[in-house]
C-alpha positions in Angstrom: 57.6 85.5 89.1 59.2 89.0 89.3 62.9 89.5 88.9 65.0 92.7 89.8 67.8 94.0 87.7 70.2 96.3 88.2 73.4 97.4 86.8 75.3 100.7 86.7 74.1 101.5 82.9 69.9 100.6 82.7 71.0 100.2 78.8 72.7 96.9 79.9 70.0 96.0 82.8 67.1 96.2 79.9 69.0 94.3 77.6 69.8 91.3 80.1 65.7 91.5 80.8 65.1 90.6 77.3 67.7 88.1 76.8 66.3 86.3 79.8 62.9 86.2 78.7 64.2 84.8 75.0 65.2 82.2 77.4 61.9 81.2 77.8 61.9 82.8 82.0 58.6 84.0 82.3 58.5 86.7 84.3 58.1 90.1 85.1 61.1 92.9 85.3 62.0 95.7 87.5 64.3 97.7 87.3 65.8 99.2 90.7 65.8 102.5 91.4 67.1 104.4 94.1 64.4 104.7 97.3 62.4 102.2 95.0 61.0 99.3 97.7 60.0 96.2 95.8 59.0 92.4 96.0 61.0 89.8 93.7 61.8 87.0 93.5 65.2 87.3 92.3 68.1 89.7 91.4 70.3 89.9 88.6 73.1 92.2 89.3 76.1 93.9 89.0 77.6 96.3 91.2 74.5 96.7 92.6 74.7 99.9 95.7 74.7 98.8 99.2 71.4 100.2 99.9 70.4 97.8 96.9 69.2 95.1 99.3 67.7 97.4 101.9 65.0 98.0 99.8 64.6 94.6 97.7 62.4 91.8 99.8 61.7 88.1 99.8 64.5 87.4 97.5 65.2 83.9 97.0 69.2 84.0 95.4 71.4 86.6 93.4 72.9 86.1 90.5 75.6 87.9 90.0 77.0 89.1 86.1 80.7 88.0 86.6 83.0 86.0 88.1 84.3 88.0 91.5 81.7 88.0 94.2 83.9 90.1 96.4 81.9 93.2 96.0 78.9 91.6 96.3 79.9 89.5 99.7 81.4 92.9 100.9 77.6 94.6 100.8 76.9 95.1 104.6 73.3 94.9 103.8 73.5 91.4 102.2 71.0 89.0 104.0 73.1 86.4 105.8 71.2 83.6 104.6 70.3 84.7 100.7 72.0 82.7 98.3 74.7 84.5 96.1 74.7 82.7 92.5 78.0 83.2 90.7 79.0 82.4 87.1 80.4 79.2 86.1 82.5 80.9 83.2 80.3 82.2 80.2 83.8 82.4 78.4 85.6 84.6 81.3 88.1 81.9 81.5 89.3 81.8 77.9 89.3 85.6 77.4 91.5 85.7 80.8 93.5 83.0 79.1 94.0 85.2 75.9 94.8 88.3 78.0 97.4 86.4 79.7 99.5 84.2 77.0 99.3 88.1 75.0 101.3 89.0 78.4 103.5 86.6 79.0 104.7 87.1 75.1 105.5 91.1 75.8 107.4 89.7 79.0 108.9 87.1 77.2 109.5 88.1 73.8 110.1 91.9 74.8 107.3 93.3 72.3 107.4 96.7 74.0 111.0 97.3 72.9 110.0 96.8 69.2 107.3 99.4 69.3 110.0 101.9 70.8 111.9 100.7 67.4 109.2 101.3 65.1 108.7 104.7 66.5 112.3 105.0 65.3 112.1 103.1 62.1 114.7 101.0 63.3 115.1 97.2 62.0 117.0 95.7 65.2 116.0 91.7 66.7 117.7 92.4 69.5 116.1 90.0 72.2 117.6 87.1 73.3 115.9 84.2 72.6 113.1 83.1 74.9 113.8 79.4 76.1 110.7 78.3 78.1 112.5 76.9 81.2 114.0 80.1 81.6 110.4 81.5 82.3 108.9 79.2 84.9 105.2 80.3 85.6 103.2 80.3 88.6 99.4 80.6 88.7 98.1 81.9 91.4 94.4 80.4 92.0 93.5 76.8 90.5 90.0 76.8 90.0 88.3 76.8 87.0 89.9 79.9 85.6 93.5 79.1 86.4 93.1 75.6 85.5 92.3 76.8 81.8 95.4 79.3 82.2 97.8 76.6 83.6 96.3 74.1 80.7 97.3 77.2 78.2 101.1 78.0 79.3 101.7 74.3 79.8 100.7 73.3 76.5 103.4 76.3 75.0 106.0 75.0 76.8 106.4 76.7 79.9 107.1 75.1 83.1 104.3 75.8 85.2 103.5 75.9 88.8 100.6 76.4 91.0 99.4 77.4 94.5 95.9 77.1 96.2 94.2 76.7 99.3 94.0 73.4 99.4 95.8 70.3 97.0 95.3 69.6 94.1 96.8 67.5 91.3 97.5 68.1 87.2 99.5 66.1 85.0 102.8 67.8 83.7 101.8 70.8 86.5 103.8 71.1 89.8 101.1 72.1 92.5 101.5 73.6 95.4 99.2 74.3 98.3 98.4 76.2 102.2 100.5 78.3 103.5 103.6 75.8 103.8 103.3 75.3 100.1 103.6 79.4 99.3 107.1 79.7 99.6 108.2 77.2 97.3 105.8 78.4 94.8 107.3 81.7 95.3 110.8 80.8 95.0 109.7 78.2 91.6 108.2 81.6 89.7 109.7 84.1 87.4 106.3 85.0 85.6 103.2 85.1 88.8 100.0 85.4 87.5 97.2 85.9 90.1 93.3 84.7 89.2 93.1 84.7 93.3 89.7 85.2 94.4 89.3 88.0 96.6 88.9 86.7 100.4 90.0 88.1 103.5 93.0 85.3 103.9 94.3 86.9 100.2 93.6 90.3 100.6 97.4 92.0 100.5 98.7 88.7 99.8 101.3 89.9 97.6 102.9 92.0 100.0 106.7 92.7 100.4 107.4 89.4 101.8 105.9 87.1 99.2 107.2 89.3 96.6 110.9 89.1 97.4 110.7 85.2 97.4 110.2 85.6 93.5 113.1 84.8 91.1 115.4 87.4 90.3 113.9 89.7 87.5 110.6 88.4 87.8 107.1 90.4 86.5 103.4 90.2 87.8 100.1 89.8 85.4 97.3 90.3 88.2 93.9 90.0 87.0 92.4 89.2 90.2 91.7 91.9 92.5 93.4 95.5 93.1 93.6 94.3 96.8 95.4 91.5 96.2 98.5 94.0 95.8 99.9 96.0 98.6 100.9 99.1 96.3 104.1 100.3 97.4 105.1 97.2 97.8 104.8 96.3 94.4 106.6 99.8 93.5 109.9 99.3 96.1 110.1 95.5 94.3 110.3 97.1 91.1 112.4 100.1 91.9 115.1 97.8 93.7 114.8 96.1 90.3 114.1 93.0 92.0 111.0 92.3 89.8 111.0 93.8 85.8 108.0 94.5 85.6 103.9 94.1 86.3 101.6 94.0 83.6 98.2 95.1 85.8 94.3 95.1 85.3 92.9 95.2 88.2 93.6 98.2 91.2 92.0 99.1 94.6 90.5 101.9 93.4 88.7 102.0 90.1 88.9 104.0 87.6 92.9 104.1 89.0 92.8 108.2 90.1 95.4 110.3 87.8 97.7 110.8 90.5 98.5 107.2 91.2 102.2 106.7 90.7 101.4 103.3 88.8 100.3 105.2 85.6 103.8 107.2 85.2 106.0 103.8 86.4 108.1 102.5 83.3 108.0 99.2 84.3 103.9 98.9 84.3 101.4 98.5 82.4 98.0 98.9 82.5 94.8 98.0 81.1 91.3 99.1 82.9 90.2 96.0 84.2 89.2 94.3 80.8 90.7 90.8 81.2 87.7 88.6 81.8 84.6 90.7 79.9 81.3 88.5 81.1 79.7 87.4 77.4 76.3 88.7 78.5 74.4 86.2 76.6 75.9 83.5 77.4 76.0 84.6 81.4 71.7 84.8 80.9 71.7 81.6 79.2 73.5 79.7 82.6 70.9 82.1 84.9 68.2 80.6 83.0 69.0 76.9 83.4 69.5 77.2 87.2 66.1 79.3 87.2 64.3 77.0 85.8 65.8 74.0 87.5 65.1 75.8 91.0 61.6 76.1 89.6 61.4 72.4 88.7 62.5 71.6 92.7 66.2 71.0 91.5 68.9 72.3 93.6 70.4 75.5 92.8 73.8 75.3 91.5 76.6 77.6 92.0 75.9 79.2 95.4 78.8 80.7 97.0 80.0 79.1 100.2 80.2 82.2 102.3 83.0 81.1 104.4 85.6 80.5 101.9 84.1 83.4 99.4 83.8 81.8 96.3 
């Protein structure tokens, strides 16, 4: 059995070879190069190029070393009919969580404004207090990742909603769903987190008109995809001072260029994309069980269904 690796930094590639193989995969490894042409039967990627699979033959699936296919899908030279293996979690889902409760406190509890003090040696408590139902929450995305979120800021206290494609039920969650169902999430959210996956029915989803039906003085944690965000959008919401604030990790161009106005906007802040960091070993582990149960004759879990895009 052969297996392909790539990733942007061979460092990593080489390491994820011989974590694999401590799995007990036997195997042998290649690493892709550029203008390399090679036989395997499998790829373990991550931001592979677009010529990538132009040059990669009688691959039977992809795994792919995170959560959001979106790039991967997106690859005009992706057979039609290969299988694309995502990631159940490999702990994504509780480091999102963590990123996220951290950012609902600096909303909430107004952290930022005690640093400024600090700075000034200043002993002030000057923020109101936070009552929970003052902060309703709406989770964007209820799959396995906002289902551990929404579990998370429902067991603090916060009334929390949630919107997906299609219904789906929680106890002590309100749920919403479809397009008649956005609206009323909308209008029930002060805090919007978005864990969307990145599809062409949610790409620029939180354009000007979603984002005036949020409550008054509302802010945005996105950790799904830049293009879930129409820009200026986002920056005539906050400059109207209709939303406080966005707390951002994710942007349609990565590394964010310099001269993007969100770097210099006081009411943003911004991280470079390390919400959900992929616990390597643990990702290798979960690629090893579904080799070896596709070698056994067992189905192989975790496909993508190509027509919803996760």
């Amino acid at each position: 059995m052969k297996i392909v690796f790539f990733y942007p930094n061979p460092d990593k590639a080489h390491q994820w070879a011989a974590q694999l193989k401590a799995e007990g995969v036997e195997f042998e490894a290649i690493f892709w190069q550029p203008d390399q042409t090679v036989s395997a039967d499998y790829a373990i990627v991550w931001l592979p190029p677009e010529e990538f699979f132009t040059s990669v033959q009688d691959l039977q699936a992809v795994f792919n070393m995170g959560a959001g296919v979106d790039a991967l899908l997106n690859n005009k030279y992706l057979p039609a009919d290969l299988p694309v293996v995502r990631l159940d979690d490999a702990e994504m889902g509780l480091k999102m969580t963590e990123y996220v409760v951290h950012a609902i406190a600096q909303i909430t509890r107004r952290l930022d404004q005690y640093t400024a003090l600090q700075q000034q040696k200043v002993w002030s408590g000057t923020a109101d207090y936070p009552y929970f139902e003052k902060w309703p929450v709406g989770i964007m995305g209820f799959g396995r990742v906002g289902q551990q979120i929404a579990d998370v800021v429902h067991a603090l206290g916060y009334p929390v909603h949630t919107w997906s494609r299609t219904a789906k039920t929680a106890e002590g969650i309100t749920c919403h769903h479809g397009q008649t169902g956005l609206k009323e999430f909308l209008r029930s959210t002060k805090i919007l987190i978005n864990v969307l996956p990145l599809t062409p029915d949610t790409t620029n989803i939180l354009n000007a008109e979603n984002l005036a039906q949020l409550q008054p003085g509302s802010s945005l944690i996105n950790i799904g995809r830049g293009h879930h965000v129409v820009d200026n959008d986002l920056l005539q919401a906050l400059d109207s001072q209709h939303m406080a604030g966005a707390i951002l990790d994710v942007f349609r161009t990565e590394p964010l260029p310099s001269e993007h106005p969100f770097w210099s906007h006081p009411a943003i802040r911004i991280t470079p994309h390390i919400s959900g960091p992929t616990h390597a070993a643990k990702a290798i582990q979960q690629i090893a069980q579904r080799i070896h149960a596709q070698q056994a004759g067992l189905p192989l879990e975790g496909v993508i269904d190509r027509q919803t895009g996760y």
